[in-house]
C-alpha positions in Angstrom: 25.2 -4.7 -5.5 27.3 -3.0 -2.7 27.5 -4.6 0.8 27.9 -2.5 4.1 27.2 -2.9 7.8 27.3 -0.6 10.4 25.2 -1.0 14.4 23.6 1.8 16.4 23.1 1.3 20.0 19.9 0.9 21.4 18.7 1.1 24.9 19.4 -2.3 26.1 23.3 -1.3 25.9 23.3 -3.5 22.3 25.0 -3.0 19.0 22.5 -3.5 16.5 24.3 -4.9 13.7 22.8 -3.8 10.6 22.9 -4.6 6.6 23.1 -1.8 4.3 22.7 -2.6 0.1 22.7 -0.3 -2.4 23.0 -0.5 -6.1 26.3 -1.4 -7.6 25.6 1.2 -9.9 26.4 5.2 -8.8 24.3 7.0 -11.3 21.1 4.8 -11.3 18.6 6.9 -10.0 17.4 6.3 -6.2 13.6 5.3 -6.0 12.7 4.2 -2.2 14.3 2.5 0.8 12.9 -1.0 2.2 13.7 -1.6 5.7 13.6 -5.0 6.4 12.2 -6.4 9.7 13.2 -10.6 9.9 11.8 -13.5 11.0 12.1 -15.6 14.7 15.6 -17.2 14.6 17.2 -16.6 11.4 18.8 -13.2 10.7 18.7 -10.4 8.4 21.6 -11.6 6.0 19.2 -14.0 4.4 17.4 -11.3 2.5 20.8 -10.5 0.7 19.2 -12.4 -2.8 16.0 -10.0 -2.6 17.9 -6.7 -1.8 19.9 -7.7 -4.7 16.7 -7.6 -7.4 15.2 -4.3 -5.2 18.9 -2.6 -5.7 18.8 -3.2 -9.2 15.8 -1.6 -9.6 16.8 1.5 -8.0 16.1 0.9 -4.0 18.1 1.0 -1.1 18.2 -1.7 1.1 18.5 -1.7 5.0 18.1 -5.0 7.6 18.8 -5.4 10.9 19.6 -8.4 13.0 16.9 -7.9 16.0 17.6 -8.6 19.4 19.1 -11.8 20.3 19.7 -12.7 16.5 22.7 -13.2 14.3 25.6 -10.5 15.1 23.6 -8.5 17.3 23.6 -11.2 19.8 26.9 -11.1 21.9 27.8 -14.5 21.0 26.1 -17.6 20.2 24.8 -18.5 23.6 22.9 -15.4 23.8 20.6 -16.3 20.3 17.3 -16.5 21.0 17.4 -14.3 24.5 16.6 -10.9 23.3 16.9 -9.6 27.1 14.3 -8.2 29.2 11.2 -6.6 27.2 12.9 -7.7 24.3 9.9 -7.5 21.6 9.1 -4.2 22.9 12.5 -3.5 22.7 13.0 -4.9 18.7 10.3 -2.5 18.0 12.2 0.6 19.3 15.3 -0.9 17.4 13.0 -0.6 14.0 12.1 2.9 15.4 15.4 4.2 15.9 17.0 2.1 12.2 13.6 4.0 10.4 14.7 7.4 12.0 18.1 7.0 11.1 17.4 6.0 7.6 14.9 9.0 7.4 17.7 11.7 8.6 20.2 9.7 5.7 18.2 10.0 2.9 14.9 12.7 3.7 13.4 12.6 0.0 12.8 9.3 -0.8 9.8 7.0 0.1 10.3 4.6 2.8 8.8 1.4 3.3 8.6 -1.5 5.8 8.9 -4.9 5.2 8.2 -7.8 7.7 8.8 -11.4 7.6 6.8 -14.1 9.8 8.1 -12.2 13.5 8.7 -9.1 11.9 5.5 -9.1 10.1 3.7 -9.2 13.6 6.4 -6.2 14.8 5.6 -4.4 11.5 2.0 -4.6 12.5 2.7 -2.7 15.8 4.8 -0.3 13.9 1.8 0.6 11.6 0.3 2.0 14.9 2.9 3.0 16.6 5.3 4.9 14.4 2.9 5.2 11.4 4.5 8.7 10.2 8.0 7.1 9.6 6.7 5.0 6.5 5.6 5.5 3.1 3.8 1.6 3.5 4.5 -1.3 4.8 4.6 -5.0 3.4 3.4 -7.7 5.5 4.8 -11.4 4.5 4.2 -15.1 6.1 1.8 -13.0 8.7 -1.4 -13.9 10.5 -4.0 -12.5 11.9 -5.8 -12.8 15.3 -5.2 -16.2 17.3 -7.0 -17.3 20.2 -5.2 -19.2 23.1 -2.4 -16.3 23.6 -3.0 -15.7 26.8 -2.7 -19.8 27.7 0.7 -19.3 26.2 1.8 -16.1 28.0 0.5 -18.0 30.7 3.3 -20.9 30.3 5.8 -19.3 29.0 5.8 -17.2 32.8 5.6 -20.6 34.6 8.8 -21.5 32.3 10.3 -18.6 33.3 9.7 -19.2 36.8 11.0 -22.6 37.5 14.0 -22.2 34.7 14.9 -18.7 34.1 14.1 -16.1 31.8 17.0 -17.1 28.7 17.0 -20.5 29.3 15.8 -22.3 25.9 12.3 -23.5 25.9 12.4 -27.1 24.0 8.6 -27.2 25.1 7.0 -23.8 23.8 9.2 -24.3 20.5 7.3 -27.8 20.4 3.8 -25.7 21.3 4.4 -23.1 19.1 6.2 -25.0 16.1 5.4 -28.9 16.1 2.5 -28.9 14.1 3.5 -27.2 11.4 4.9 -30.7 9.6 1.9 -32.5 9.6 0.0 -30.6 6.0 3.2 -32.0 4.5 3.9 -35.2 5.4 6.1 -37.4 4.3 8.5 -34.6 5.5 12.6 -34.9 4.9 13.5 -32.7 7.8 11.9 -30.4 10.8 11.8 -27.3 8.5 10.1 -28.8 5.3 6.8 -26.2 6.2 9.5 -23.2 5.3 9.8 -23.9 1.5 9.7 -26.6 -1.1 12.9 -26.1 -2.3 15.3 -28.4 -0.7 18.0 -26.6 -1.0 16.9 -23.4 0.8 15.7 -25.4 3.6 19.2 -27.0 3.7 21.0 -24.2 4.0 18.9 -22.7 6.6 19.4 -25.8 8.8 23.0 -25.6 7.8 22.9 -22.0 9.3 24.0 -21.3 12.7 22.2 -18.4 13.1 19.2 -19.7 12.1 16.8 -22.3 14.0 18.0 -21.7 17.2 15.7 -22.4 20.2 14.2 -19.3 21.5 14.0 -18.7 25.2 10.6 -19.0 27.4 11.3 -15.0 28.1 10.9 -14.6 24.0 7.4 -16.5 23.5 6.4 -14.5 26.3 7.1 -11.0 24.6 5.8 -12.8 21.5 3.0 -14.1 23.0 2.6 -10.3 24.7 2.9 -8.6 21.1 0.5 -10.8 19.1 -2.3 -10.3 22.0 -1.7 -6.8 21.4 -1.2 -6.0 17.8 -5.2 -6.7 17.3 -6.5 -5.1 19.8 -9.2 -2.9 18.9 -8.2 0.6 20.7 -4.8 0.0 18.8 -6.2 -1.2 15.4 -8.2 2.3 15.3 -4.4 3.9 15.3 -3.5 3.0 11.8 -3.6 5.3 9.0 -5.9 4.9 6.4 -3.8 6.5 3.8 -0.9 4.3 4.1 -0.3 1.2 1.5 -0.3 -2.1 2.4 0.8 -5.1 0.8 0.4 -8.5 2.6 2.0 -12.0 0.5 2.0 -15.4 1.7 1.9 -18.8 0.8 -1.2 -20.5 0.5 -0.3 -23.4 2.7 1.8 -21.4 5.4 1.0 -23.1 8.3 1.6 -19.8 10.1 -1.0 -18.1 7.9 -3.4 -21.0 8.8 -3.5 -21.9 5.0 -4.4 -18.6 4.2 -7.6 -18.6 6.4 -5.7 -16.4 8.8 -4.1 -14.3 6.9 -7.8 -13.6 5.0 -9.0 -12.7 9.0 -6.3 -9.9 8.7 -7.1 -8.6 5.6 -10.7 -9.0 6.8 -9.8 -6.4 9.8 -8.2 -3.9 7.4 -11.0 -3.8 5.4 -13.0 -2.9 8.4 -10.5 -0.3 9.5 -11.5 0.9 5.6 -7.8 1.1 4.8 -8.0 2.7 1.4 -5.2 0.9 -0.8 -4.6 -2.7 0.6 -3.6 -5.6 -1.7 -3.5 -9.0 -0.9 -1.5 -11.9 -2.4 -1.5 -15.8 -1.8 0.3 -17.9 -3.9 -0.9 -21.3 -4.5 1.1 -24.6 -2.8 3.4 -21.8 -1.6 4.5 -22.2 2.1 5.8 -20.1 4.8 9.1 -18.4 3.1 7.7 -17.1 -0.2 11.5 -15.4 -0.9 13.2 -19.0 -0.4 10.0 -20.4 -2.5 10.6 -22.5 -5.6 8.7 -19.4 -7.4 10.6 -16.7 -5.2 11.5 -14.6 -8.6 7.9 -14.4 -9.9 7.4 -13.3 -6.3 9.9 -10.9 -6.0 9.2 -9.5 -9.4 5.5 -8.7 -7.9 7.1 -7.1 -4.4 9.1 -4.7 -6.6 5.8 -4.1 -8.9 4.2 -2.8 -6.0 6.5 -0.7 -4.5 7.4 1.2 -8.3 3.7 1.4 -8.2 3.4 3.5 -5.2 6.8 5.8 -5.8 5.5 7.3 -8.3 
């Protein structure tokens, strides 16, 4: 597999930074692009492993570090501050990464893939920039939650007394601290991400990965997650686009899977014609970092040969 980067410049004054993979081999004949949206506080060179399998079966492979994450933040200090309107704003970055990957390569099928964060930024994309993709992939995602606007409501009052970037210890805790407790005894803070030590290891070993997020971040979150299941915008998505939603079947995130069910629940409603759901049994919130990440994998790539035909 070849490796290449490149940024764009967005309308915050940013340099996106962005991951480009692309089969190792010349001749092997092109079958679709993923474009991969990534999770809160890690960044987009973790999915090097899967572009690797999705290039050698004949995709391309681009992933961009959002807002505020790995080398699209200025430096360190600035990870987890996306800036002002920052979700909004990743959302526009995936807009403007989808166009140029469009203009690059015209004839092939395009899909969108979104992990945990980005699963909830590909949801607003499935309404808001539908025509860009061939499907989308939703993984680690949820559906509606209650108590959003509680949280929007604290993360303002945060904002208020401390500043907009300045690292919220308490909505992390809020947002985050209860995700242990399915799994106890636990060996570290991240054991709810995978049951393979050694993927949780190095993602705490990571420094661009598990950073606290600023109270101005849970409030876009917060904002986008109140607004991606709204009604007025659910009626926007396309009921001839694919979907393909996998998770874990104890993903806190997911609720155990009782969330994610809700979604596909309100898909079925919107009478989405091909929609496929997957959860995988004692699998947790990363099922690419998953003890059986290749049999997953293996069924990611299934689906997307399926629907390039």
């Amino acid at each position: 597999m070849q490796e290449k980067t490149f940024t764009f410049g967005n309308d915050a004054g940013q340099q996106v930074f962005v991951y480009h993979w692309c089969p190792d081999d010349t001749t092997l004949p092109l079958r679709g692009v993923v474009q991969i949206a990534h999770g809160m506080a890690e960044t987009a060179k973790r999915y090097a492993r899967f572009a690797e399998a999705l290039t050698g079966a004949g995709f391309l492979v681009y992933a961009g570090d959002h807002r505020g994450h790995g080398l699209t933040a200025a430096d360190e200090s600035e990870l987890g501050w996306p800036g002002k309107d920052g979700l909004n704003g990743m959302v526009r970055d995936l807009t403007k990464l989808g166009d140029l990957i469009r203009e690059k390569h015209p004839m092939l099928p395009l899909f969108l893939l979104g992990h945990s964060m980005g699963s909830f930024l590909t949801q607003k994309m499935m309404y808001a920039a539908p025509e860009l993709y061939t499907g989308f992939i939703l993984s680690g995602t949820n559906g509606p939650r209650p108590f959003l606007s509680f949280g929007d409501g604290l993360a303002r009052l945060q904002m208020k007394l401390q500043g907009p970037s300045h690292p919220s210890v308490f909505l992390n805790a809020l947002s985050f601290g209860s995700f242990n407790r399915q799994f106890r005894p636990v060996r570290t803070a991240f054991d709810w991400l995978s049951r393979d030590e050694a993927e949780v290891d190095k993602f705490i070993a990571d420094p661009y990965c598990g950073f606290l997020c600023s109270a101005e971040f849970f409030q876009g979150l917060f904002g986008i997650l109140r607004e991606i299941h709204r009604p007025d915008h659910l009626c926007r998505i396309p009921k001839d686009k694919p979907v393909y939603i996998f998770c874990g079947e104890q993903d806190p995130v997911g609720l155990s899977g009782a969330g994610v069910k809700k979604l596909a629940q309100l898909y079925e409603q919107l009478e989405i014609k091909d929609l496929e759901v997957k959860l995988y049994p004692g699998g947790r919130h990363e099922m690419l970092n998953e003890i059986n990440r290749d049999e997953v994998t293996r069924d990611v790539i299934g689906w997307l040969e399926r629907h390039v035909s």
